[in-house]
C-alpha positions as CSV (number, residue, x, y, z in Angstrom):
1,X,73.8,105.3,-26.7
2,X,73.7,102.5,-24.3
3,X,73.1,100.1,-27.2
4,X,75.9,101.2,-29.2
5,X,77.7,100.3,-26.0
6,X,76.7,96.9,-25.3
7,X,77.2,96.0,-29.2
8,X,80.8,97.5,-29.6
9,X,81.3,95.3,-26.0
10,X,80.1,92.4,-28.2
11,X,82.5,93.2,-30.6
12,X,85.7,93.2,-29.0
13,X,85.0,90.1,-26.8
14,X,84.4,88.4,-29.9
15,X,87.3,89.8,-31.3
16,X,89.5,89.2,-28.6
17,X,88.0,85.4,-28.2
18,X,88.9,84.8,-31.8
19,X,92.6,85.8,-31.3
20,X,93.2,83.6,-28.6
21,X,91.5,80.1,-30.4
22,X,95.0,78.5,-31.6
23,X,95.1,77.9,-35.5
24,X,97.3,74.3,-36.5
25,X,98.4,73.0,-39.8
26,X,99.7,70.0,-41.6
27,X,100.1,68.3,-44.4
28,X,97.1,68.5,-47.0
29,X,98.4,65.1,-49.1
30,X,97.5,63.3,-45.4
31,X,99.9,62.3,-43.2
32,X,98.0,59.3,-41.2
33,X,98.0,58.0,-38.4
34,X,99.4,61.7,-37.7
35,X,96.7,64.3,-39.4
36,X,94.4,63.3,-42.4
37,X,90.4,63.6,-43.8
38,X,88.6,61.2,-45.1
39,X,86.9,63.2,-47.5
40,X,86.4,66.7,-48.6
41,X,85.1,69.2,-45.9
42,X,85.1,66.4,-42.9
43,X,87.3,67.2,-39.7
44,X,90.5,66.6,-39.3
45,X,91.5,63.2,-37.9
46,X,94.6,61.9,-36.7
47,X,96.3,61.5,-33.0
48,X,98.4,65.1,-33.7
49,X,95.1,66.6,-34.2
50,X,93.4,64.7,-31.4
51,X,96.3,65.7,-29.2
52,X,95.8,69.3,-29.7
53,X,92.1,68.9,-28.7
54,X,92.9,67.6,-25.5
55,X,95.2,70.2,-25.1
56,X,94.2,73.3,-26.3
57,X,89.7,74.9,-26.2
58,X,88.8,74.6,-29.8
59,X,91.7,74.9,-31.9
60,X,91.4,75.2,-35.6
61,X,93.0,72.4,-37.3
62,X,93.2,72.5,-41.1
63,X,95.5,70.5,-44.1
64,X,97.7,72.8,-46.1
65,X,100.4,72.3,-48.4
66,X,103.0,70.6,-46.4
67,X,105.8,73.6,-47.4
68,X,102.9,76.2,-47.0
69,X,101.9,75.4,-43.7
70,X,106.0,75.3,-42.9
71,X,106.4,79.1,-43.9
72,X,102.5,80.1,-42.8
73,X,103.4,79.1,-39.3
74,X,106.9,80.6,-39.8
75,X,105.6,83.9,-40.6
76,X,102.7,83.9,-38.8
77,X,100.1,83.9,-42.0
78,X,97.0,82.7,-40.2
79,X,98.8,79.9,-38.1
80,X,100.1,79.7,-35.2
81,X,101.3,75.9,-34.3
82,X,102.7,73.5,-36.9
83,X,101.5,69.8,-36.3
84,X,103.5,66.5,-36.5
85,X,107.2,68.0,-37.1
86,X,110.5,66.3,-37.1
87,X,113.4,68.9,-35.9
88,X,116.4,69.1,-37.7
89,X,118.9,71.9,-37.6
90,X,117.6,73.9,-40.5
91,X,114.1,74.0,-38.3
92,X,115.6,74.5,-35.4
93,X,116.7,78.1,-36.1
94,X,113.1,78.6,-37.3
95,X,111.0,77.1,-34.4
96,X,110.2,76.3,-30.8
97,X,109.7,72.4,-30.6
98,X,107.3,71.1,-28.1
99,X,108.4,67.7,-26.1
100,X,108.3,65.2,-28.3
101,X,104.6,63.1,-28.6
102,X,105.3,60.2,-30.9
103,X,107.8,58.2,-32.9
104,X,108.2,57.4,-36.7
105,X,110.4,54.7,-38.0
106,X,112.5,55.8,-41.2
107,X,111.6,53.1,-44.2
108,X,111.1,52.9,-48.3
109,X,108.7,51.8,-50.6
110,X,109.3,50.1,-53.5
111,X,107.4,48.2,-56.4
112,X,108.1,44.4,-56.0
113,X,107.6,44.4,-60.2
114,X,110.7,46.1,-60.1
115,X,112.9,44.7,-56.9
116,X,112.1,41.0,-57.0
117,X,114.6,40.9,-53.9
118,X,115.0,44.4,-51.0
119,X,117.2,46.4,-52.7
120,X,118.6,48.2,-49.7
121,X,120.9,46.2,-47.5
122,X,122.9,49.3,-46.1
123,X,121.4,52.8,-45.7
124,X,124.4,54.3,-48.5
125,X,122.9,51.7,-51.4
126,X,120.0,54.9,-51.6
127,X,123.2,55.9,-53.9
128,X,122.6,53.6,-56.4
129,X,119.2,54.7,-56.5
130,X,116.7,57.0,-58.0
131,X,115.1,58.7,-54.4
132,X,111.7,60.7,-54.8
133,X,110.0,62.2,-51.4
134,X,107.2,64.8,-50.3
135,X,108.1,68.4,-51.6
136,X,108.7,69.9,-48.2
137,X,109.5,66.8,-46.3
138,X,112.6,66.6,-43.8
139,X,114.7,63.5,-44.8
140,X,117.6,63.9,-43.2
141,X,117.5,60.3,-41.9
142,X,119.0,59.0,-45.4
143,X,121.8,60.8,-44.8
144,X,121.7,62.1,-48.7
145,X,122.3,65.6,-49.8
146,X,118.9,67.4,-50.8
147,X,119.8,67.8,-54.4
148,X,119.9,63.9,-54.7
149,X,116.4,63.4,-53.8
150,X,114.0,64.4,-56.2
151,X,111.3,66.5,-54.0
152,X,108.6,68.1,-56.7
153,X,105.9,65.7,-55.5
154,X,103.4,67.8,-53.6
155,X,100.6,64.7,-53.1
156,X,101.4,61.3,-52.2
157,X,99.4,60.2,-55.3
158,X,102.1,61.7,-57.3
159,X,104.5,59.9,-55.6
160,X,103.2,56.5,-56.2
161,X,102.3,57.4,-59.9
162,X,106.2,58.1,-59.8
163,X,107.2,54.9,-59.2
164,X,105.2,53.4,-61.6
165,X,105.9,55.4,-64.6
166,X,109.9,54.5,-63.7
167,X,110.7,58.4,-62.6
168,X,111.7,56.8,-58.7
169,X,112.7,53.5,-57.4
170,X,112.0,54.8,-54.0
171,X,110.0,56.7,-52.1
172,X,111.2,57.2,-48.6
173,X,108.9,58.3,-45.6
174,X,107.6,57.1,-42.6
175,X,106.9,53.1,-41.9
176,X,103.8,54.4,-40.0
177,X,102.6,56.7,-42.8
178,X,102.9,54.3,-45.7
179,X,100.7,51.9,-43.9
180,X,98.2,54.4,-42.7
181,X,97.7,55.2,-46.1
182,X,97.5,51.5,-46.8
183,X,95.2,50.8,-44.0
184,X,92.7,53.5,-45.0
185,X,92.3,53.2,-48.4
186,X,94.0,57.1,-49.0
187,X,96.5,55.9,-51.6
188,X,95.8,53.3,-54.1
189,X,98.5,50.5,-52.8
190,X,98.3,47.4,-54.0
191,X,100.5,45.7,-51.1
192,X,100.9,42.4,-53.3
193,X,102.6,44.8,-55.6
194,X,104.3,47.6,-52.9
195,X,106.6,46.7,-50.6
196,X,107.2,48.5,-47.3
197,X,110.8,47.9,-45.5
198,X,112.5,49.8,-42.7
199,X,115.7,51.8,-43.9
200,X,118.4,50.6,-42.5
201,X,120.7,51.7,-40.4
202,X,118.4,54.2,-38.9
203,X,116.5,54.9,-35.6
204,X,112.7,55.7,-34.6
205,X,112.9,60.1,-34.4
206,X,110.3,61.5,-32.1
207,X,107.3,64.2,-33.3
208,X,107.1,67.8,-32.2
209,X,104.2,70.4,-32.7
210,X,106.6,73.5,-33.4
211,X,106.1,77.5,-33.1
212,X,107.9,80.3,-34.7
213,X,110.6,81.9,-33.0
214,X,108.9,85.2,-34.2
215,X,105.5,84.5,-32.5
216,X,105.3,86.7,-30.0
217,X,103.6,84.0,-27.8
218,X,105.7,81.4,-28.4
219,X,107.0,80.5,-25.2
220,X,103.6,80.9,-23.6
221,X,102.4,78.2,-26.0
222,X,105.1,75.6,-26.3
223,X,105.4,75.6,-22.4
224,X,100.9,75.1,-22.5
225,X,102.0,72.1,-25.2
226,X,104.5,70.4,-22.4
227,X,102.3,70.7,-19.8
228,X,99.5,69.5,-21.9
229,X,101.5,66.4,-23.5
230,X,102.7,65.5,-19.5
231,X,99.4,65.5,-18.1
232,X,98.1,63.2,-21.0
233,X,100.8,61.2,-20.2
234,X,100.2,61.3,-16.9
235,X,96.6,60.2,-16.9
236,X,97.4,57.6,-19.6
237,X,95.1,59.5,-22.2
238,X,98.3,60.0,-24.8
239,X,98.6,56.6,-24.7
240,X,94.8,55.6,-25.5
241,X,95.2,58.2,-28.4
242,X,98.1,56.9,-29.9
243,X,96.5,53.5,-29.4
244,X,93.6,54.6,-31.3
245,X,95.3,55.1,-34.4
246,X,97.6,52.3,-34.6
């Protein structure tokens, strides 16, 4: 009897322990310098992801379909945090936004084989243009409707292939982004044949880890996110982090 004890003990300590380690998501098409892998079944990497280890014992970090992890978060499917988010006012009536951590800089890229000159000068020429982005992206920084960017790309690769088979003339992200993917190798980008230029017209919008409204800790663990993102301030480790990656 005193054995059945101690292992039903064993049990719900474990069981308890395992609801309390924090799950995260991003984007599984790689979002560097944010969250990315190198290769299959190799941790997660990235400053969001390194963040969150600082922060929080042990979270479990994986790469999802960007829109998955959106709505897994949202109705609490197996995650609690979602990693590296921009708010906007459709999100905002969804999530809890942590302080913001980082900042992206809106820009395009383009093939130079088919722009032998920038072909943005204002931010309202995206007009004149055939727009492709992430399926599940927020770009609410071009200022264009939804239905006028076409958003059935679910991998970066797809994206790129896009613009080379003539179904885009732009793909619009993050400056930081495109070049992480440059930098390491994830996308093949020919920079003698890509170009990478700022939107303009537009501003630098700050990075949030986000909660659902309907987590019933969700206050508990945005407010342990804003203390955690102040004390790495504080120390100066958010700063070596984001140094790290850039």
């Amino acid at each position: 009897m005193r054995y059945l004890l101690f292992f039903a003990v064993l049990f719900v300590l474990r069981d308890a322990g395992a609801a309390e380690r924090l799950r995260a998501c991003g984007g599984d098409s790689n979002w560097p310098p944010m969250s990315y892998i190198k290769a299959a079944g190799t941790p997660v990497e990235g400053l969001s992801a390194d963040i969150l280890r600082n922060i929080f014992a042990d979270p479990k970090i994986e790469l999802r379909p960007w829109a998955r992890c959106l709505a897994e978060v949202q109705a609490r499917e197996g995650f609690d945090i979602v990693m590296s988010v921009f708010k906007n006012p459709e999100r905002e009536k969804i999530y809890l936004f942590s302080h913001g951590y980082h900042s992206l800089t809106p820009s395009y890229l383009y093939s130079a084989k088919r722009f032998s000159q920038a072909p943005l000068q204002v931010l309202s020429d995206l007009e004149k243009y055939k727009v492709c982005s992430l399926h599940g992206s927020s770009t609410f920084y071009t200022k264009l409707p939804a239905s006028a960017i076409e958003s059935g790309a679910t991998s970066y690769t797809s994206l790129v292939r896009k613009i080379e088979r003539g179904h885009c003339d732009i793909v619009v992200d993050m400056q930081e982004v495109l070049w992480g993917f440059a930098r390491l190798s994830l996308l093949p980008l020919d920079m003698s044949t890509y170009k990478i230029l700022n939107l303009p017209q537009t501003e630098k919008y700050p990075l949030h880890f986000g909660v659902s409204k309907g987590h019933p800790q969700a206050a508990q663990i945005i407010e342990q996110l804003d203390k955690g993102l102040l004390e790495l301030q504080r120390n100066g480790k958010l700063s070596s982090i984001i140094n790290k990656y850039q």
